[in-house]
Backbone as CSV, one residue per row, in Angstrom:
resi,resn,N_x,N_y,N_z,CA_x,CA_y,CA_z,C_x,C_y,C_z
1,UNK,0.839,-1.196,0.000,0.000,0.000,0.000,0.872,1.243,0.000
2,UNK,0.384,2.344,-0.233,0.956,3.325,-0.391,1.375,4.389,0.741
3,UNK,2.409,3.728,1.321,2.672,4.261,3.222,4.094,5.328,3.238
4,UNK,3.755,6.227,3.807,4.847,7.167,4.371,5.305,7.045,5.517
5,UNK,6.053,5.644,5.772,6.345,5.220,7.538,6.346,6.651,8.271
6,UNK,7.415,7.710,7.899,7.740,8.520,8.649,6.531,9.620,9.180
7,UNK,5.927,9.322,8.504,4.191,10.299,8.932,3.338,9.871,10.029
8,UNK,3.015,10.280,10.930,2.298,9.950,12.073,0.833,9.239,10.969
9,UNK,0.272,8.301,11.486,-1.292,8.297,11.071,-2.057,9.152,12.295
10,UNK,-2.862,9.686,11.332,-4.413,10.588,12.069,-5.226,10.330,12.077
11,UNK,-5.347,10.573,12.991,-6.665,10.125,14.177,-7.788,11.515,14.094
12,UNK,-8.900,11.407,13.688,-10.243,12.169,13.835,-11.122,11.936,14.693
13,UNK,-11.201,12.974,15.651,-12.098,12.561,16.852,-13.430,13.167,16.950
14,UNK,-14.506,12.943,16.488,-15.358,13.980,16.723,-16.739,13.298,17.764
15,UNK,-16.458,14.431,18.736,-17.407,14.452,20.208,-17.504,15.699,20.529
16,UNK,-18.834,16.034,20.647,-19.285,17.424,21.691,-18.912,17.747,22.730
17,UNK,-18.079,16.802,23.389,-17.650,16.767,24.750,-16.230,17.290,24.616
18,UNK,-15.997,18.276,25.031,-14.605,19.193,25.355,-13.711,18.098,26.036
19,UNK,-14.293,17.503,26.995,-13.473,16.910,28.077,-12.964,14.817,27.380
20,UNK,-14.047,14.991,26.852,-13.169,13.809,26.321,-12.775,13.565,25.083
21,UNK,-12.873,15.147,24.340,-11.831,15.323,23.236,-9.848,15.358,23.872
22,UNK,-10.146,16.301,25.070,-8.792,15.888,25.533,-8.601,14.636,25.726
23,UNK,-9.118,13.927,26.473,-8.916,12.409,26.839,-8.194,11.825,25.831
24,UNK,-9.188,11.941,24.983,-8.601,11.386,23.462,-7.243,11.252,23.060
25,UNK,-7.178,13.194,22.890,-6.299,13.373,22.347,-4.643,13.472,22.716
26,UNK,-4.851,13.649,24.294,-3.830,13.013,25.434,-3.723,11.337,25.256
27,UNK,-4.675,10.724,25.163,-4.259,9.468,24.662,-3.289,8.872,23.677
28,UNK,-3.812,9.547,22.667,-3.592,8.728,21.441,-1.888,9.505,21.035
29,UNK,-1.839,10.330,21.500,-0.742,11.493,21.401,0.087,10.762,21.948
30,UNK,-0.053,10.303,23.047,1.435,9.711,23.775,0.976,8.243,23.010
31,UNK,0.367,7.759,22.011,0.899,6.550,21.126,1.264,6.983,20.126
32,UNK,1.878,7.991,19.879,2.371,8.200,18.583,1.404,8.940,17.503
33,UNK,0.221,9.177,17.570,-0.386,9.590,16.613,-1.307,11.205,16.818
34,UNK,-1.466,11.188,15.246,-1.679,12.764,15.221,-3.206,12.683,15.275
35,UNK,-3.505,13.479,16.192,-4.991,14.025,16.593,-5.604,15.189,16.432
36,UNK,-6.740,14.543,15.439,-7.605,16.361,14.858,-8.981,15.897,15.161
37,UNK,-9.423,17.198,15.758,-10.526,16.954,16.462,-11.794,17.752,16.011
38,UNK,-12.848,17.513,15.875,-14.132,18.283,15.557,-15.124,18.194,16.613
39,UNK,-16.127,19.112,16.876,-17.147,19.390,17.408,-18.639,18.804,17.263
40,UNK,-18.601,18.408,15.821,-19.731,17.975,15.836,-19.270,17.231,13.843
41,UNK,-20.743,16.460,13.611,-20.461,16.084,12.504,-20.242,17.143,10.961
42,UNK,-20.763,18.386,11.292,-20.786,19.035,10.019,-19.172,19.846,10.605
43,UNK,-18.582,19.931,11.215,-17.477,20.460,11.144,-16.453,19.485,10.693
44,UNK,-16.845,18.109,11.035,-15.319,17.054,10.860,-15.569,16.980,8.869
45,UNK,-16.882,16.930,8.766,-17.464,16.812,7.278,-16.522,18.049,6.504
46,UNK,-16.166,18.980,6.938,-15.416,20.025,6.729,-13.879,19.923,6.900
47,UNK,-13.707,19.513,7.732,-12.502,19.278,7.650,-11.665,18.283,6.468
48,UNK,-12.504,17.179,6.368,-12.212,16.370,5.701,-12.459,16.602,3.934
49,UNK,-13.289,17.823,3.831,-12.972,18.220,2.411,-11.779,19.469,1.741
50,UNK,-11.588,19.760,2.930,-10.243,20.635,3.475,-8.823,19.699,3.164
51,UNK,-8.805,19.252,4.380,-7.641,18.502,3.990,-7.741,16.671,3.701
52,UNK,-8.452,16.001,3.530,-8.232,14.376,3.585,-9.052,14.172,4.348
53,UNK,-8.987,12.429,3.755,-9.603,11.846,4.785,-8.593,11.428,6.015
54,UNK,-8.397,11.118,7.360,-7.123,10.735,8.267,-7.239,9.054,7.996
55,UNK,-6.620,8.630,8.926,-6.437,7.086,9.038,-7.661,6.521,9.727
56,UNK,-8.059,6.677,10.800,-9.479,6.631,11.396,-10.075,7.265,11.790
57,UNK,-11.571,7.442,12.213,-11.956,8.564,13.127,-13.192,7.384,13.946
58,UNK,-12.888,8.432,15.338,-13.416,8.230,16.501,-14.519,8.889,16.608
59,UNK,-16.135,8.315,16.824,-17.394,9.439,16.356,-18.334,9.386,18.018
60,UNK,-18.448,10.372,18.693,-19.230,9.696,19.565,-20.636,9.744,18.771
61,UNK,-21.426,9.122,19.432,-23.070,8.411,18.640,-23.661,9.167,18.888
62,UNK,-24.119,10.193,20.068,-24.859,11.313,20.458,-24.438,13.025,20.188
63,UNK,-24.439,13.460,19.681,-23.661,14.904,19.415,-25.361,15.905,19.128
64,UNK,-25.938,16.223,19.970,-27.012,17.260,19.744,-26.358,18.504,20.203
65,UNK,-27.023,19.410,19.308,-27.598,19.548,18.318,-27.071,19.280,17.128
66,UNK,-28.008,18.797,15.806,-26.917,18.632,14.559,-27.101,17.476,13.810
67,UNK,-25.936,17.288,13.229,-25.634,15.530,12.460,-25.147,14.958,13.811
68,UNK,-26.224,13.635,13.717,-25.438,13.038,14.766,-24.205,11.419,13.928
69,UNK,-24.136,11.072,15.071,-22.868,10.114,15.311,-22.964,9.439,14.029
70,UNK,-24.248,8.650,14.049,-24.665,7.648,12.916,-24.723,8.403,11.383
71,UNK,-25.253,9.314,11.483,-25.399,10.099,10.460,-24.521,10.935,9.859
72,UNK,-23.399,10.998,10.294,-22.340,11.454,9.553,-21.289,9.989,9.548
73,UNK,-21.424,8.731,9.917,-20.814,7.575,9.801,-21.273,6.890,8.297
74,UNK,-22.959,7.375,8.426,-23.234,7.009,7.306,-23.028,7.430,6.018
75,UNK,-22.451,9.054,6.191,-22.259,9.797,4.698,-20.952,9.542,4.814
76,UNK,-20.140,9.136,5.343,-18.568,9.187,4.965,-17.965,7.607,4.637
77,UNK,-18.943,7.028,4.996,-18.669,5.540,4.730,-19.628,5.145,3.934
78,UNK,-20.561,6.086,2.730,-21.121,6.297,1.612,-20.547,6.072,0.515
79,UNK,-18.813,7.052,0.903,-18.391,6.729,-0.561,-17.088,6.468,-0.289
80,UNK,-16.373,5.693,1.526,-15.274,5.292,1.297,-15.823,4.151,2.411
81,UNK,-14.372,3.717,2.559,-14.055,2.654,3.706,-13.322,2.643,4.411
82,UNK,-13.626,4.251,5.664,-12.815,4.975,6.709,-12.861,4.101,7.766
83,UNK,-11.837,3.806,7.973,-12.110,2.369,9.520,-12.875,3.963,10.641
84,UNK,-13.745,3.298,11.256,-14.446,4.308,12.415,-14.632,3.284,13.665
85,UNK,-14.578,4.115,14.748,-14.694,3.428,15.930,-16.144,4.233,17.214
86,UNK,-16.880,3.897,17.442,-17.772,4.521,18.211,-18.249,4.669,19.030
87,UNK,-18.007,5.555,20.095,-18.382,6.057,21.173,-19.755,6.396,21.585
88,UNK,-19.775,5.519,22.760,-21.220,5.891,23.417,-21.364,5.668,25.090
89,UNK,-22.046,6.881,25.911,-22.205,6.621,26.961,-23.310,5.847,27.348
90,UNK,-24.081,5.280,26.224,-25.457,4.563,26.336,-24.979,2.773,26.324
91,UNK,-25.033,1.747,26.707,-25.016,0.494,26.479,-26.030,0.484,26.145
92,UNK,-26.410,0.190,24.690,-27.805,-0.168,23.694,-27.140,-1.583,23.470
93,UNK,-27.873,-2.970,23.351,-27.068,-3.434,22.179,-27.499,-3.717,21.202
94,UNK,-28.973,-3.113,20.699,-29.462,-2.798,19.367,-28.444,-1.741,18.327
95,UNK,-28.084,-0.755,19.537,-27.608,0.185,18.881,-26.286,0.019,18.125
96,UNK,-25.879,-1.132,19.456,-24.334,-1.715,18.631,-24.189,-2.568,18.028
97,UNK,-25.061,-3.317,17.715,-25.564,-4.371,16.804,-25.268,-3.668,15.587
98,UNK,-26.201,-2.955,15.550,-26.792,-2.179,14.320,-25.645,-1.088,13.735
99,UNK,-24.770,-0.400,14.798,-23.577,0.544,13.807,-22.383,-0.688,13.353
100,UNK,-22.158,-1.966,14.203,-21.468,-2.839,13.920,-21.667,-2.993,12.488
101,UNK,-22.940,-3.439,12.484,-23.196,-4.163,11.055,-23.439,-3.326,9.870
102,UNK,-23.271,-1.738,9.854,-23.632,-1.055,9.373,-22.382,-0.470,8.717
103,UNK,-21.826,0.401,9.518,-20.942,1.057,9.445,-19.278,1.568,10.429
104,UNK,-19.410,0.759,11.630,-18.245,1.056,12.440,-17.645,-0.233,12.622
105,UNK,-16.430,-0.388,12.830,-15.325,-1.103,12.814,-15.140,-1.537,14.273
106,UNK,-15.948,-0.520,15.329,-15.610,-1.029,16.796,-16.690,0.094,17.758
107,UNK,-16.704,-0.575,18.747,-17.652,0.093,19.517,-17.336,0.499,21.243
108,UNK,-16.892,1.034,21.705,-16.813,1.641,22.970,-17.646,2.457,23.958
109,UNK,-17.612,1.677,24.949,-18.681,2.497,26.196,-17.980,3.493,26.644
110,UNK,-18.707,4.731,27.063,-18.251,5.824,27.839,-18.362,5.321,29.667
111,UNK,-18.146,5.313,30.396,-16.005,5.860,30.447,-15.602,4.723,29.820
112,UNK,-14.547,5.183,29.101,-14.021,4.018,28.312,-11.894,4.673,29.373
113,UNK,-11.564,3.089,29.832,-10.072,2.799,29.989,-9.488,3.339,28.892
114,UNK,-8.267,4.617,29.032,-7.625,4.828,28.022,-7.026,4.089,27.150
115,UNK,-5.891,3.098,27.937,-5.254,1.679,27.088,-6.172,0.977,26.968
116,UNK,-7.120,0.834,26.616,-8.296,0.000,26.260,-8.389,0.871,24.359
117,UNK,-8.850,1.753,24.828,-9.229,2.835,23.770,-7.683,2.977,22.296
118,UNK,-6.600,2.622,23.085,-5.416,2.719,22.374,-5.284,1.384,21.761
119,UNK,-5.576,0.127,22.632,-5.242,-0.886,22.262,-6.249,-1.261,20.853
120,UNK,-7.651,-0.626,20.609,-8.610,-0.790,19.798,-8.159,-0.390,18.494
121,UNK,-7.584,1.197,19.052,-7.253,1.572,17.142,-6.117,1.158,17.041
122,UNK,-5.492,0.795,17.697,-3.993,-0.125,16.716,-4.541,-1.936,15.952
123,UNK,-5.834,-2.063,16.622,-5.935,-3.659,16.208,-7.070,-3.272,15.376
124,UNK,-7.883,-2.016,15.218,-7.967,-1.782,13.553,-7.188,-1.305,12.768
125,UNK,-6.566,-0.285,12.676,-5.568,0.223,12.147,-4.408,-1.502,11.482
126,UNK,-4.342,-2.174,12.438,-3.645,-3.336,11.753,-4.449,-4.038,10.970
127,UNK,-5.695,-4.241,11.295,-6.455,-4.906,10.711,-6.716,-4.277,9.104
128,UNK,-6.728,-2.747,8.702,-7.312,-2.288,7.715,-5.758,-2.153,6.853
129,UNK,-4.837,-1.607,7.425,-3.284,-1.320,7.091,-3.376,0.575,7.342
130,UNK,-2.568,0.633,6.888,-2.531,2.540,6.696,-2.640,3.073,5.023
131,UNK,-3.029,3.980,4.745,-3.552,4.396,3.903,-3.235,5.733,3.469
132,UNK,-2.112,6.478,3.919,-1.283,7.418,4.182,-1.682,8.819,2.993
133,UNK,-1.880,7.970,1.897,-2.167,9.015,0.966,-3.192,9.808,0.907
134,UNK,-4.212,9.401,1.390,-5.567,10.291,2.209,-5.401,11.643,2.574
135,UNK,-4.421,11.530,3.161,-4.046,12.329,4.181,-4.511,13.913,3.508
136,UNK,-4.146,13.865,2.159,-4.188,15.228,1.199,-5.792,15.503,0.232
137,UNK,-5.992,16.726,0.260,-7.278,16.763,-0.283,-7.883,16.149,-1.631
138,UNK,-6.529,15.874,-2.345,-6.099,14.946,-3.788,-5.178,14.062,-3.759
139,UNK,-5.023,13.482,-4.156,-4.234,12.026,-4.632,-3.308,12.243,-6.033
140,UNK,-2.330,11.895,-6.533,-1.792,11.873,-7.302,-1.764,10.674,-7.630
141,UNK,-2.272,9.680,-8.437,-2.209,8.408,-8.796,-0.779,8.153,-9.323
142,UNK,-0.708,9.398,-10.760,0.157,8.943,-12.015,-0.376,10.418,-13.026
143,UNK,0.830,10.444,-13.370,0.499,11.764,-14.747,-0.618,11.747,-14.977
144,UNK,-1.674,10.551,-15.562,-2.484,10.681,-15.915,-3.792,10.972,-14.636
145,UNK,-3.636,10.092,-13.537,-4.832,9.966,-12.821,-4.571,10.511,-11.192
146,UNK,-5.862,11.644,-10.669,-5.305,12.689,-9.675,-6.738,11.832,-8.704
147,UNK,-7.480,12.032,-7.951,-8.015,10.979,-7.063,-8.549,12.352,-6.119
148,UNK,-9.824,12.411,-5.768,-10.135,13.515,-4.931,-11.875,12.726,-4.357
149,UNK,-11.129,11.925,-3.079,-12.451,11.071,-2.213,-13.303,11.630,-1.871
150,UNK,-12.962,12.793,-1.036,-13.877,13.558,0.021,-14.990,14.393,-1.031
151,UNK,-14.113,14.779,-2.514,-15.109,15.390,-3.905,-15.386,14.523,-4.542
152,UNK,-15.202,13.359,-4.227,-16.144,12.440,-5.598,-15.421,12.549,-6.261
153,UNK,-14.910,12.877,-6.867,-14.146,12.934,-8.173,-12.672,12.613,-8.466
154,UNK,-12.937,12.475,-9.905,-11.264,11.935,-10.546,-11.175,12.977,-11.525
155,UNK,-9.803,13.467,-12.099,-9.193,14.262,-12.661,-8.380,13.242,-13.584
156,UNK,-8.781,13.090,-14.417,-8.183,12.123,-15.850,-7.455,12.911,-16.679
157,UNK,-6.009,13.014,-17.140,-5.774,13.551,-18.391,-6.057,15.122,-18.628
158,UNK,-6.756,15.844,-17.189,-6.868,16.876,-16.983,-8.380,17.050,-17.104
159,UNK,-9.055,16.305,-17.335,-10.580,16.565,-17.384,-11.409,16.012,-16.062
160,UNK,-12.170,16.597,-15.133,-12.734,15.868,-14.021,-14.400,15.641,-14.337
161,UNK,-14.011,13.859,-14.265,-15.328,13.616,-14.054,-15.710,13.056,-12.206
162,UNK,-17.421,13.002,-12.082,-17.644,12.911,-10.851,-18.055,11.446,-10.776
163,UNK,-17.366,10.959,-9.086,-18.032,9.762,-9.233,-19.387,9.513,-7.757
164,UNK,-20.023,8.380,-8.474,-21.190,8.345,-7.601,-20.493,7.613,-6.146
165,UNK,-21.128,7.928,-5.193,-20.907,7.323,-3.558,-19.761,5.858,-3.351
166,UNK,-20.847,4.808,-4.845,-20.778,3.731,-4.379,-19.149,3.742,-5.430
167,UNK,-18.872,4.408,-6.190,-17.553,4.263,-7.482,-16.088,4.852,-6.514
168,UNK,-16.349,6.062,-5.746,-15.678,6.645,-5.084,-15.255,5.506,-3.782
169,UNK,-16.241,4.563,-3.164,-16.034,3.436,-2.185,-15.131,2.184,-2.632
170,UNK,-16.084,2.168,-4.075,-14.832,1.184,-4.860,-13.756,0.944,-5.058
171,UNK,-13.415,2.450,-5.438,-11.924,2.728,-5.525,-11.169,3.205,-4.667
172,UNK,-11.869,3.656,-3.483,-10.899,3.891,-1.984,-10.598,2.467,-1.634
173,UNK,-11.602,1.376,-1.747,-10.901,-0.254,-1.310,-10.266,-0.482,-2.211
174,UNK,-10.283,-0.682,-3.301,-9.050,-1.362,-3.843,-7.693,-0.256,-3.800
175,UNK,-7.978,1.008,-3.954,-6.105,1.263,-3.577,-6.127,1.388,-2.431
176,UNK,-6.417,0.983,-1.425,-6.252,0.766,0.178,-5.279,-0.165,-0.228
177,UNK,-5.864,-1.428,-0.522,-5.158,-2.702,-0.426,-4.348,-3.290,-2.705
178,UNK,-3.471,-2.227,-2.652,-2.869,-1.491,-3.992,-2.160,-2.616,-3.950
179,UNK,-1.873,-4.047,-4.520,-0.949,-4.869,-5.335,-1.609,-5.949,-4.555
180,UNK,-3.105,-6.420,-4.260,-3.500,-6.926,-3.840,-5.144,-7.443,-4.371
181,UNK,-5.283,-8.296,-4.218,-6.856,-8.983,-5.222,-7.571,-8.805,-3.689
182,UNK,-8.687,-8.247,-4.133,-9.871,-7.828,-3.252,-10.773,-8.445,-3.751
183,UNK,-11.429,-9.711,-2.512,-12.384,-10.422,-3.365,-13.293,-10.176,-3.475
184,UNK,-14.643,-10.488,-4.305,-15.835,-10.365,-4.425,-16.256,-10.410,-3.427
185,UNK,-16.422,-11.040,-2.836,-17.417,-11.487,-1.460,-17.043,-9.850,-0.737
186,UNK,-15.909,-9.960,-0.538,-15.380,-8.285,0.444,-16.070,-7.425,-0.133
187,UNK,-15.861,-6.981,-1.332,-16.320,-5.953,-2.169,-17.870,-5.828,-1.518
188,UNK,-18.497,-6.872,-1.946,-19.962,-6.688,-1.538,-20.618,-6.715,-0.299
189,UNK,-19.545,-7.224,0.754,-20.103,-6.618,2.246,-19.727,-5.568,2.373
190,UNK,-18.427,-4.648,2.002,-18.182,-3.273,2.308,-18.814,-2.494,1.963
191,UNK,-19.612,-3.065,0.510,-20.076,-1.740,-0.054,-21.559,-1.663,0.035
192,UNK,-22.268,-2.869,0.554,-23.550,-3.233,0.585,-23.543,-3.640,1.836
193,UNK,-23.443,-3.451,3.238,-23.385,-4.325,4.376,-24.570,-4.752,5.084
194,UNK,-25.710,-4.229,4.697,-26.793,-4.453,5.196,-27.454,-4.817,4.347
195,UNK,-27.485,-5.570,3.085,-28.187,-5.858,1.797,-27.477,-7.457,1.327
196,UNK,-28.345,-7.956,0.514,-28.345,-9.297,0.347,-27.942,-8.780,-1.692
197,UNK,-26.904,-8.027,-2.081,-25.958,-7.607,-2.939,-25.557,-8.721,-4.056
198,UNK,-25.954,-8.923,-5.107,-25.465,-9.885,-6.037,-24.232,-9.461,-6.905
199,UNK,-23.146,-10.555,-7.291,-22.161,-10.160,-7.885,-22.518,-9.107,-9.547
200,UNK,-23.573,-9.930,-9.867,-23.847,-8.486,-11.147,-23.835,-6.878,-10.852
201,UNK,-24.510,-6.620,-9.421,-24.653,-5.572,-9.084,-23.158,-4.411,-8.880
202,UNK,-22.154,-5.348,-8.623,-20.176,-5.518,-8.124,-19.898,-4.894,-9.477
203,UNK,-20.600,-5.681,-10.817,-19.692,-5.608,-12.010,-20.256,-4.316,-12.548
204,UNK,-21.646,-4.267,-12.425,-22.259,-2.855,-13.107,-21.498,-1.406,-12.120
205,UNK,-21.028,-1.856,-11.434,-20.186,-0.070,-10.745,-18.669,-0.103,-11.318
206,UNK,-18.171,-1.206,-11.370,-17.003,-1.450,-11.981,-16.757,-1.273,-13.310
207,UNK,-17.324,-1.526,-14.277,-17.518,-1.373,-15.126,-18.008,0.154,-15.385
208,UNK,-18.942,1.118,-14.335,-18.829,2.068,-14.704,-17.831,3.125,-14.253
209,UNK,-16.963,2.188,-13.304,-16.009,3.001,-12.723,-14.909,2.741,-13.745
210,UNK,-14.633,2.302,-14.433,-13.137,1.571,-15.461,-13.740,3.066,-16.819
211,UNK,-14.598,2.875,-16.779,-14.978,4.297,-18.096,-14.869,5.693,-17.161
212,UNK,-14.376,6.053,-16.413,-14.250,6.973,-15.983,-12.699,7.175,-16.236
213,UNK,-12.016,6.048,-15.580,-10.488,6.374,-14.843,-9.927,5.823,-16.081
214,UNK,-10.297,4.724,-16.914,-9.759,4.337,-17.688,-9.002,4.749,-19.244
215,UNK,-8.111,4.624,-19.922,-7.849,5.405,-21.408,-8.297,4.103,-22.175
216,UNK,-8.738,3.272,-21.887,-9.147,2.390,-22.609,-10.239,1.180,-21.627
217,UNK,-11.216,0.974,-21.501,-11.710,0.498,-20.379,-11.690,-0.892,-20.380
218,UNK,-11.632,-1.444,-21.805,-11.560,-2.725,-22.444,-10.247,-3.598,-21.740
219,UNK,-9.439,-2.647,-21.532,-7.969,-3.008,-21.294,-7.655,-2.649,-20.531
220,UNK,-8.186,-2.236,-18.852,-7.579,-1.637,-17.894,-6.176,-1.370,-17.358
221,UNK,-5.876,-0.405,-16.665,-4.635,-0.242,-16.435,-4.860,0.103,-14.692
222,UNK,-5.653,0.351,-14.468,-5.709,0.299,-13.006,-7.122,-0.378,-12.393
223,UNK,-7.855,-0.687,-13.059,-8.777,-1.596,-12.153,-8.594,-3.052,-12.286
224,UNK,-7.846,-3.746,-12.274,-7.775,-4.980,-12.609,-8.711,-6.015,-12.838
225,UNK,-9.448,-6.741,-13.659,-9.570,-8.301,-12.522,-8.819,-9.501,-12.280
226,UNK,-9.135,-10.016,-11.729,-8.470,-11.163,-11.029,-9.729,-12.358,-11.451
227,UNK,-9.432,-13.465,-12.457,-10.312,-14.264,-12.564,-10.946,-15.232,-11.575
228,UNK,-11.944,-15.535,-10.890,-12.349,-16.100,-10.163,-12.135,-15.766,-9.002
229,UNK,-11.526,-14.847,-8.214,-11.404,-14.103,-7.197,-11.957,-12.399,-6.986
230,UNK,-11.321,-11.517,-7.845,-11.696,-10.370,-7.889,-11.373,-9.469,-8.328
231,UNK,-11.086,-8.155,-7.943,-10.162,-7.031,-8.430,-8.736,-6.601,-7.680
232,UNK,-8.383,-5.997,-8.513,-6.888,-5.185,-7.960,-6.641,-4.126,-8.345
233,UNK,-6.092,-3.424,-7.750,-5.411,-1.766,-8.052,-3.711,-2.006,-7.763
234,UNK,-3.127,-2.029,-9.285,-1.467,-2.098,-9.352,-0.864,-0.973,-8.274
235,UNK,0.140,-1.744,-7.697,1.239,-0.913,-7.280,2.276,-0.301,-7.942
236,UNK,2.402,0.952,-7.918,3.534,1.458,-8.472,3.687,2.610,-8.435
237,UNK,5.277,2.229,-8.482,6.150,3.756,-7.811,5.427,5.025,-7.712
238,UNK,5.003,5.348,-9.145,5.055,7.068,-9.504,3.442,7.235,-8.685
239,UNK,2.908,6.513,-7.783,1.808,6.929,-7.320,2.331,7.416,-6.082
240,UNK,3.659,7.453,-5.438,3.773,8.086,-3.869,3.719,9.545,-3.944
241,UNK,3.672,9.874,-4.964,3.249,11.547,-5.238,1.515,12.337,-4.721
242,UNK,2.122,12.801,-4.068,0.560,13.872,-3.547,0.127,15.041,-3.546
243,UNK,-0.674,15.700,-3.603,-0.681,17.352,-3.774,-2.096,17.740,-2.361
244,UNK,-1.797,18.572,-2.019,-2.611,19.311,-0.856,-3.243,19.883,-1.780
């Protein structure tokens, strides 16, 4: 994948709570990582079209007034596959049932043990890998192809077309996991997780995602497939390039 060891990964914390934004961010700080914090969901939504998406973000579930927890989990994991972890002072376990299977990667009670809280995002963070190139409001693929998640959109050859929720999700998983076959089955729980998703449904976004990014779609050069397994997004060099 496309990693800048020497770069802290970032951490996005967004809770209404002053006091356990520090917590947080005193936490995660003395593990090494960089912490940016928001107030509520339409500010982190801002941030993240500003500069990147980070490596994970931390959402608490209740944030009134506003977008709450779920509802900005659900627009950002619309059109990627941001590992999220979620905070709540409520023990529901409908509630955690339901963001589990939905949209969050992990679930935490308020008061939550700090090394508890540390030990979680390193065993997603391992689990997903790092993803470093996010980090910037665009992507530099390759001369030809520039990558902009948080806008939907790709910049081809100098022309930008827009992509829909589910094309923009597509292609944040496969260059997540860049010199690597992403199987079908994955594809269609990430991108469908609460839906009973057929592989035709996989090929009709793919297929309209390869005519976007593609100079020839017949013949891909960056969406791969992989016969009887799935897709891939090539590794290579001239993609460690990024632009803010």
């Amino acid at each position: 994948m496309f990693n800048e060891p020497e770069q802290l990964q970032r951490i996005l914390s967004v809770d209404d709570d002053p006091q356990a934004l520090r917590l947080i961010t005193y936490t995660l700080e003395r593990e090494h990582f960089e912490v940016v914090t928001a107030t509520s969901g339409e500010n982190a939504l801002n941030h993240i079209q500003r500069h990147g998406l980070p490596h994970l973000a931390i959402v608490d579930y209740n944030m009134p007034p506003g977008m709450s927890g779920p509802e900005f989990c659900r627009i950002v994991r619309s059109y990627c596959d941001l590992p999220i972890i979620v905070l709540s002072a409520v023990e529901d376990v409908d509630k955690i049932v339901a963001s589990l299977e939905e949209y969050a990667d992990d679930y935490i009670i308020k008061p939550f043990n700090p090394a508890e809280l540390a030990a979680r995002v390193q065993r997603v963070l391992r689990r997903v890998g790092s993803f470093a190139y996010t980090l910037n409001a665009q992507t530099v693929v390759d001369q030809r192809l520039i990558v902009d998640f948080a806008g939907h959109q790709v910049i081809v050859d100098g022309e930008a077309a827009n992509l829909t929720p589910i094309e923009s999700k597509l292609l944040y998983i496969l260059m997540r996991n860049a010199g690597r076959t992403v199987t079908t089955n994955f594809l269609l729980r990430r991108i469908w997780p609460v839906e009973n998703a057929q592989e035709d449904r996989l090929h009709v976004h793919i297929h309209r995602l390869r005519r976007k990014v593609e100079a020839n779609p017949t013949q891909p050069y960056y969406i791969l497939s992989q016969r009887g397994q799935g897709y891939s997004f090539p590794m290579r060099a001239e993609t460690q390039r990024r632009i803010g």
